[in-house]
C-alpha positions as a Python dict, from the first residue, in 0.01 Angstrom:
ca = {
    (1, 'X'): (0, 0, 0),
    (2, 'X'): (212, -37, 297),
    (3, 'X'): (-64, -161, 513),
    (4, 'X'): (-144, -464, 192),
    (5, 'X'): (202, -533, 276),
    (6, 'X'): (186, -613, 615),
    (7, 'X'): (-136, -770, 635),
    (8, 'X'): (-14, -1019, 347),
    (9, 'X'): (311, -1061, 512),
    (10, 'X'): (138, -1136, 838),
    (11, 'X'): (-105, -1385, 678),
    (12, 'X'): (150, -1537, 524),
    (13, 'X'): (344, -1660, 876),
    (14, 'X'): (29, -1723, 1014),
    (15, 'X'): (-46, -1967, 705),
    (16, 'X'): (327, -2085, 752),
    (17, 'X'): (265, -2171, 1145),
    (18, 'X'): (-45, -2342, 1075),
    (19, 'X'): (91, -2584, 827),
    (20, 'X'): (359, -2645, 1039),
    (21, 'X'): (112, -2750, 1344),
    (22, 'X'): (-83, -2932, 1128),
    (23, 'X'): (163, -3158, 992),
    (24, 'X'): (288, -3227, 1307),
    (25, 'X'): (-54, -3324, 1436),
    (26, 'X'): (-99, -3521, 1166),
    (27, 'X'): (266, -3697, 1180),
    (28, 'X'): (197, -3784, 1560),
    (29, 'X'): (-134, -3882, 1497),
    (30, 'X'): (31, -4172, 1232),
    (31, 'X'): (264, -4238, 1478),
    (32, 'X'): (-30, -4328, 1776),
    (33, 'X'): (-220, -4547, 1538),
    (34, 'X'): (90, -4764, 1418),
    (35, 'X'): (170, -4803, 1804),
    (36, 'X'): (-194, -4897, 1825),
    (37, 'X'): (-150, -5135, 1575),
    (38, 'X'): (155, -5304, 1657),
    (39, 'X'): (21, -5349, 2050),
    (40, 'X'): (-253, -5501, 1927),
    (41, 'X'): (-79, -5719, 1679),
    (42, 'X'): (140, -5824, 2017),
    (43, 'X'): (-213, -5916, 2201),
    (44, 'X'): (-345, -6106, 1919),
    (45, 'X'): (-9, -6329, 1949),
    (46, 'X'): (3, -6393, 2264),
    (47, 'X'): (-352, -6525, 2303),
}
């Protein structure tokens, strides 16, 4: 029983740790493409 424990309490910061990475992959990775977006937005005006 104690070793259920610990194995689900281990999975479950793992889990944790992984969402957090992810979201902040994905967050950054919205970030890059609306930079993207508003550089080329500034290139399309000044042409």
């Amino acid at each position: 029983m104690n070793g259920l424990v610990l194995t689900v309490t281990f999975a479950a910061i793992f889990f944790y740790v992984l969402h957090g990475v992810v979201r902040s992959a994905v967050r950054d990775g919205i970030l890059q493409a609306e930079e993207k977006r508003q550089a080329e937005e500034q290139n399309q005006e000044t042409r």
